[in-house]
C-alpha positions as CSV (number, residue, x, y, z in Angstrom):
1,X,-44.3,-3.6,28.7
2,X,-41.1,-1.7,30.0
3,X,-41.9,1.7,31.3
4,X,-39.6,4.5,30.1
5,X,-37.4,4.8,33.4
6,X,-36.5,0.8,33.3
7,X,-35.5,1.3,29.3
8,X,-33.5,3.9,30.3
9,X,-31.9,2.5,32.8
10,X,-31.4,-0.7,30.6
11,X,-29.7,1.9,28.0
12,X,-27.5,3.4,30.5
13,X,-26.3,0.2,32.4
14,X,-25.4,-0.8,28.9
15,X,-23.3,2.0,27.9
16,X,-21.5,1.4,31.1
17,X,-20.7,-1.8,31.2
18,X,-17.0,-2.2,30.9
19,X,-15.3,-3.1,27.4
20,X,-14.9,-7.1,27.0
21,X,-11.7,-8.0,27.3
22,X,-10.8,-9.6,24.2
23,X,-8.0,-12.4,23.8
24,X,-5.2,-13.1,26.3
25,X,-2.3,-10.6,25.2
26,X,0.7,-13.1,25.5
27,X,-0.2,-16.2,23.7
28,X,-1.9,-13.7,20.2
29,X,1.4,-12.0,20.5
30,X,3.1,-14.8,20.4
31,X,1.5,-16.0,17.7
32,X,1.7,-12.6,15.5
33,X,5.2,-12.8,16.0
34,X,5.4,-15.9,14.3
35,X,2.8,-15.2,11.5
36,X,3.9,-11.4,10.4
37,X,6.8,-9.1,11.5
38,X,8.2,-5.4,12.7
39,X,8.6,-2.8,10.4
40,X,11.5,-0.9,11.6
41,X,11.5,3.2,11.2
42,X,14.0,4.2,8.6
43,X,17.4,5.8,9.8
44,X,17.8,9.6,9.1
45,X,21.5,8.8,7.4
46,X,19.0,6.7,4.6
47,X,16.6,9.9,4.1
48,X,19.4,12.5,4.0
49,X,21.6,10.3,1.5
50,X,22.7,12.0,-1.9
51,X,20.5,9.5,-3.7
52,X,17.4,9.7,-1.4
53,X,17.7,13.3,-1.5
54,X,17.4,13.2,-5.7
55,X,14.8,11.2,-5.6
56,X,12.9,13.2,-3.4
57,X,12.8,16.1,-5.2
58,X,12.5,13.6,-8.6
59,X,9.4,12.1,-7.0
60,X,7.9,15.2,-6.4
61,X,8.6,17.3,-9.4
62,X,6.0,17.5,-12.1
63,X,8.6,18.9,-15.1
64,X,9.9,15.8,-15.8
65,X,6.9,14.4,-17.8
66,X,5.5,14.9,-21.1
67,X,2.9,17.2,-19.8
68,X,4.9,19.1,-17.4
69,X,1.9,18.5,-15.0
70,X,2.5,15.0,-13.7
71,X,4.7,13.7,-11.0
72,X,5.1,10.2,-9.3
73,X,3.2,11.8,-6.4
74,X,0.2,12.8,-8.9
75,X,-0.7,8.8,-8.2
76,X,0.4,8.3,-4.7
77,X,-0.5,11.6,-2.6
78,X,0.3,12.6,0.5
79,X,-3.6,12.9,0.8
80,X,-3.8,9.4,0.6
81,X,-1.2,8.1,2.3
82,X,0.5,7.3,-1.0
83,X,-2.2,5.9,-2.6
84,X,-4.9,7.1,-5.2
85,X,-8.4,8.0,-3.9
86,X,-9.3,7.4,-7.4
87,X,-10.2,4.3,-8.9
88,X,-7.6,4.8,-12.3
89,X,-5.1,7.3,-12.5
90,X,-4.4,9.8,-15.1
91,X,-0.8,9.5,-17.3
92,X,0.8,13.1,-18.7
93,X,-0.6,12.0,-21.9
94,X,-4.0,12.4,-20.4
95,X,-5.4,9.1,-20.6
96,X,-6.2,6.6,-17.5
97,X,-4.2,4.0,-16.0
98,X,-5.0,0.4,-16.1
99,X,-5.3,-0.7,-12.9
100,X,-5.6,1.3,-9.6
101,X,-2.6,3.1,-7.9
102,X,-1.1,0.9,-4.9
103,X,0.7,3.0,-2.1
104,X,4.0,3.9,-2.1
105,X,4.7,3.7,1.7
106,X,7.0,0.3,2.0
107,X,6.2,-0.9,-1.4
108,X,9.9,-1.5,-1.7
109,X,9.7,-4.2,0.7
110,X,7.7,-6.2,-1.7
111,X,8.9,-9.2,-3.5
112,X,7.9,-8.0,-7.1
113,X,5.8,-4.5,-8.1
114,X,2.5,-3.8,-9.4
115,X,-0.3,-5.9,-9.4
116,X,0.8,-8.6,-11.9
117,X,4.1,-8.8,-10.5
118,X,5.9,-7.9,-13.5
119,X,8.6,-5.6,-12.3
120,X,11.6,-6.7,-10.4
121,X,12.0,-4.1,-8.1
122,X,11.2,-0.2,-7.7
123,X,14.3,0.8,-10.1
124,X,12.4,-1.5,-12.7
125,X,9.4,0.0,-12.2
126,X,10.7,4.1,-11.7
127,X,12.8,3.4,-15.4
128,X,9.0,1.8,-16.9
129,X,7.0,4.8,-15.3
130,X,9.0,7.2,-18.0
131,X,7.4,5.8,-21.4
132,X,3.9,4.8,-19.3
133,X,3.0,7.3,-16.7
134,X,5.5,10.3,-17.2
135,X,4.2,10.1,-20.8
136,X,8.0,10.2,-22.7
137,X,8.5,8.1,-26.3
138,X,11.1,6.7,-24.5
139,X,13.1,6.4,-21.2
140,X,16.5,7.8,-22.6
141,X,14.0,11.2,-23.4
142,X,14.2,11.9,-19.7
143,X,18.1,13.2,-19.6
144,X,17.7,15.5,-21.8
145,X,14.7,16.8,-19.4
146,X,17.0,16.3,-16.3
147,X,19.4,18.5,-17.8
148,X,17.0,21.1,-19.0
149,X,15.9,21.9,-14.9
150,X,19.5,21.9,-13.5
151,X,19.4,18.3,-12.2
152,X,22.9,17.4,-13.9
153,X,25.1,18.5,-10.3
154,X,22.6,16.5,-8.4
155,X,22.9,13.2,-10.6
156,X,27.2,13.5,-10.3
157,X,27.3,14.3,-7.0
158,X,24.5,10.7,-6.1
159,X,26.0,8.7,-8.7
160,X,30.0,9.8,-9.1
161,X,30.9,6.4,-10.2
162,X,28.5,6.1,-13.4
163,X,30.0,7.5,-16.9
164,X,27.1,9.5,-17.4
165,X,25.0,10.1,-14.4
166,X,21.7,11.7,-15.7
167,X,20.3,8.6,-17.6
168,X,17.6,6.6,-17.0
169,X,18.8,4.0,-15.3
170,X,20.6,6.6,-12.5
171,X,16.7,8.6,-12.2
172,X,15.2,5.1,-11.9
173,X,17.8,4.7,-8.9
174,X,17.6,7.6,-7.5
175,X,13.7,7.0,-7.0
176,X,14.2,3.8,-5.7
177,X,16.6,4.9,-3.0
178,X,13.8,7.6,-1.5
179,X,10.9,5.4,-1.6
180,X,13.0,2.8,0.3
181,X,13.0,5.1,2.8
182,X,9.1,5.7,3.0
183,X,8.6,3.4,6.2
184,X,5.4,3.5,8.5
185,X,5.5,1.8,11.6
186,X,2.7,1.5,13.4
187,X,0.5,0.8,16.9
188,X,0.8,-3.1,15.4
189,X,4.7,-2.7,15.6
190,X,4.8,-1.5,19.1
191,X,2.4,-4.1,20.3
192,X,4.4,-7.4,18.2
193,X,7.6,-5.7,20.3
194,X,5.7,-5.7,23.9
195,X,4.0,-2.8,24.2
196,X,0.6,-4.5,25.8
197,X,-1.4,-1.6,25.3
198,X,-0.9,-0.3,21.7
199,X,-4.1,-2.5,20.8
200,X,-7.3,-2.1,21.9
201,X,-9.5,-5.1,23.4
202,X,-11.3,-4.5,19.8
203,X,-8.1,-4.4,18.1
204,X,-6.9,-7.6,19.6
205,X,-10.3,-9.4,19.0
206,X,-9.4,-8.5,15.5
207,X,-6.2,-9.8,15.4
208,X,-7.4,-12.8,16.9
209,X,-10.3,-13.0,14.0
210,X,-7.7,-12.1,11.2
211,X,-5.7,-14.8,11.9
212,X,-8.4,-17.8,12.9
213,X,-10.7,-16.9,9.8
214,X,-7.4,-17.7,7.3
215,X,-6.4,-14.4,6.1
216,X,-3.2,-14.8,7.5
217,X,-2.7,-17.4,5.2
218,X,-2.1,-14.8,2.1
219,X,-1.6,-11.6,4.4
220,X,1.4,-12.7,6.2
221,X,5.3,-11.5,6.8
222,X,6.0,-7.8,7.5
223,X,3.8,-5.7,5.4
224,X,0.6,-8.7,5.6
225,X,0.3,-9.4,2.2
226,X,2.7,-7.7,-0.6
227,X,4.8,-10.9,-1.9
228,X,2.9,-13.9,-3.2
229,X,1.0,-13.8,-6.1
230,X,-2.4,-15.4,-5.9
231,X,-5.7,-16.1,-7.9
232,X,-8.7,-13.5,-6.6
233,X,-11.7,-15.2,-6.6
234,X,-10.8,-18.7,-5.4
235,X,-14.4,-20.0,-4.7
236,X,-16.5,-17.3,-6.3
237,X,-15.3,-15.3,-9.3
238,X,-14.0,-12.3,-7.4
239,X,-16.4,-9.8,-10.2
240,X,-19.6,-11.3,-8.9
241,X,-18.9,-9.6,-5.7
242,X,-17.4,-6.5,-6.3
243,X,-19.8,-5.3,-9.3
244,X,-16.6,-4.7,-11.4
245,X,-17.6,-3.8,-15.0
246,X,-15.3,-5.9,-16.4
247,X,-13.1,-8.4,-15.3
248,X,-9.3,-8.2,-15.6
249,X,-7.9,-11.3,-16.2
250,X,-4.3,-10.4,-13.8
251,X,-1.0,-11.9,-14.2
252,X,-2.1,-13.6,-17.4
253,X,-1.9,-9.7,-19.3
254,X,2.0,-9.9,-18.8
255,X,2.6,-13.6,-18.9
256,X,0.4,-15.5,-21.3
257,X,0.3,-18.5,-19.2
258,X,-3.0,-20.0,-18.2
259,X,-2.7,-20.6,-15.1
260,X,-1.8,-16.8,-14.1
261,X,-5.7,-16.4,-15.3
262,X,-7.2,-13.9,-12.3
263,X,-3.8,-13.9,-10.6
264,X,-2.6,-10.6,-8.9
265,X,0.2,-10.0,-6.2
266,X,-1.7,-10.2,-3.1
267,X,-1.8,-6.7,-1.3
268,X,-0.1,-5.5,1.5
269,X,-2.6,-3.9,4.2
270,X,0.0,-1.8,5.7
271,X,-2.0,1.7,6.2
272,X,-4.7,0.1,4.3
273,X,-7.5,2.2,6.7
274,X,-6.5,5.1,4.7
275,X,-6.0,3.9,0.8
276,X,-9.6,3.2,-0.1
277,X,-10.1,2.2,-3.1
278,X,-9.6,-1.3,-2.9
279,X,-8.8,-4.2,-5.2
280,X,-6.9,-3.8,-8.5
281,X,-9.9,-1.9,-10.6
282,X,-10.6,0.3,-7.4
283,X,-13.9,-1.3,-7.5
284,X,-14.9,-1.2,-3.7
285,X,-15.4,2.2,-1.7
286,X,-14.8,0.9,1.9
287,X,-13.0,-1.2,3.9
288,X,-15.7,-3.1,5.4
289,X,-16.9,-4.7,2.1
290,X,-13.6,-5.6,1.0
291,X,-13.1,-7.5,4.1
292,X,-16.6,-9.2,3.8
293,X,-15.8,-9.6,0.2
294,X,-12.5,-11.6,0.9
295,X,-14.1,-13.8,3.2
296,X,-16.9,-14.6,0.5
297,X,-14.6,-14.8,-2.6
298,X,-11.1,-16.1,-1.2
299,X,-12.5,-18.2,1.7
300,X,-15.8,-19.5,1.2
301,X,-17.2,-17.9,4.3
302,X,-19.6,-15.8,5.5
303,X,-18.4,-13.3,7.8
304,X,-20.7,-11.9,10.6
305,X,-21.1,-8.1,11.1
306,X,-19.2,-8.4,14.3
307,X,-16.4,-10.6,12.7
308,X,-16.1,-7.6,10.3
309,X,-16.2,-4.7,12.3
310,X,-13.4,-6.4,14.6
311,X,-11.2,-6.8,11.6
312,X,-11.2,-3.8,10.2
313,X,-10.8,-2.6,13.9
314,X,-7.6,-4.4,13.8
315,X,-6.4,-3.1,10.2
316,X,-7.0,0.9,11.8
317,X,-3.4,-0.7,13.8
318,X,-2.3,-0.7,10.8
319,X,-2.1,2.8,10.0
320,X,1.2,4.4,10.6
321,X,2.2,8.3,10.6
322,X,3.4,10.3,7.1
323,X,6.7,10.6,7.2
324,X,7.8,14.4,7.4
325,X,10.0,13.7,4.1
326,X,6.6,12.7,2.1
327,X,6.6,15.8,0.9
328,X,8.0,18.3,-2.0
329,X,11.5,19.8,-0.7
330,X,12.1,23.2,-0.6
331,X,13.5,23.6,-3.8
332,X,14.3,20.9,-6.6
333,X,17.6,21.4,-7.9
């Protein structure tokens, strides 16, 4: 039996021992490059343009809905990180959303919008959001709003060329133009551009895993994920392991089509360390089950506790700063 002074001594030569390397910096860089991409920071001419600037105080103003209480950012908060800590949201007409919030930061990037893919773009979805979360009978009910809180200078001075600047279609715009400037780059980007030691030894292991496990295979480009749609639950039916009450049955709610059965845009994991929730129901509280969950039900596998923690070591790269301009301006009109 080990006396006390040798277990110690065990304990501490453990808790010295140096951090393992993890994988060869060069060759996984190389290959991250080729597999995903650098998110660039936005320019401040983009942020302080007459459309951004709208949308800004659009995105942030809770007036313009039926309730007077709900904003855009009453589902993505600055909180969490533009997401929804909750697993539904709640519309101005006081009932909960469908499916869970996704974050705003870079969602413009995205091939298509939502989780079934069914809007084109974030104009699309900004003119949809006035009859579904902002509560109206109708999206032309919004001028009349706009006009009521002094937005009417704002809306000809971003939009000269329209014949009638507050509509809409020139609010849906103006949303779109601020979120496309909600960028987050992050430790990943400085490491995919050279910078050796933006990732830990952890971090890189995690990379390493990410990629040799398959998940690069849906996660990929830019963002890691955000612009193919694909069927969750592709070996196991995806509510088996997340304990979801009910199954949604995806693409299929806006198309019809059978074979969009249990299909949903695949999610970016840009800053996805701080948007918990996950999955479209919010059905899954932490990050470390999703991950072992997306393993079981999208690749047949069986992670290991250590392939697990070194993945979502790697998503914490992730993670990129608020920008200052996620926030309410000073005044709104």
């Amino acid at each position: 039996m080990k006396t006390l002074a040798t277990t110690l001594a065990l304990l501490l030569a453990a808790c010295a021992a140096p951090t393992p390397p993890g994988p060869a910096v060069g060759p996984l860089r190389e290959q991250a490059r080729a597999l995903f991409g650098v998110v660039k920071p936005v320019e401040a001419a983009e942020v302080q343009a007459p459309a951004a600037t709208l949308g800004r105080a659009l995105f942030w103003d809770s007036r313009l809905s039926l309730d007077g209480k709900t904003a855009c950012a009453s589902c993505h908060s600055r909180d969490d990180h533009s997401a929804d800590r909750r697993k539904v949201s709640i519309n101005a007409r006081g009932e909960p959303t469908t499916l869970h919030s996704q974050p705003m930061f870079m969602a413009q990037d995205q091939s298509v919008l939502r989780w079934y893919g069914d809007r084109r773009d974030g104009a699309h979805q900004a003119e949809r959001s006035i009859s579904g979360s902002m509560g109206f009978a109708a999206a032309d009910a919004i001028g009349s709003t706009l006009k009521q809180h002094g937005y009417e200078p704002a809306f000809r001075a971003a939009f000269p060329e329209a014949p009638d600047p507050v509509s809409a279609l020139s609010y849906a715009r103006a949303l779109q133009a601020y979120q496309r400037t909600l960028r987050t780059p992050s430790r990943f980007d400085a490491f995919l551009q050279g910078d050796d030691a933006a990732l830990s030894a952890r971090e890189r292991s995690g990379l390493q895993t990410f990629i040799h496990t398959g998940c690069a295979g849906c996660h990929s480009g830019a963002l890691l994920g955000g612009n193919t749609m694909q069927k969750f639950g592709v070996v196991k039916d995806y509510w088996l392991a997340t304990g979801s009450p009910k199954p949604d049955l995806g693409r299929f709610n806006a198309t019809k089509q059978e074979s969009d059965k249990y299909v949903f845009r695949v999610a970016m994991l840009r800053n996805i360390a701080k948007t918990a929730p996950y999955f479209h129901d919010g059905s899954v509280d932490r990050l470390d089950d999703a991950v072992r969950i997306m393993g079981e039900v999208q690749l047949g596998r069986t992670l290991s506790a250590q392939e697990v923690g070194d993945i979502v070591a790697f998503l914490q790269s992730l993670t990129g700063e608020l920008p200052a301009h996620y926030a309410p301006p000073a005044t709104f009109n």
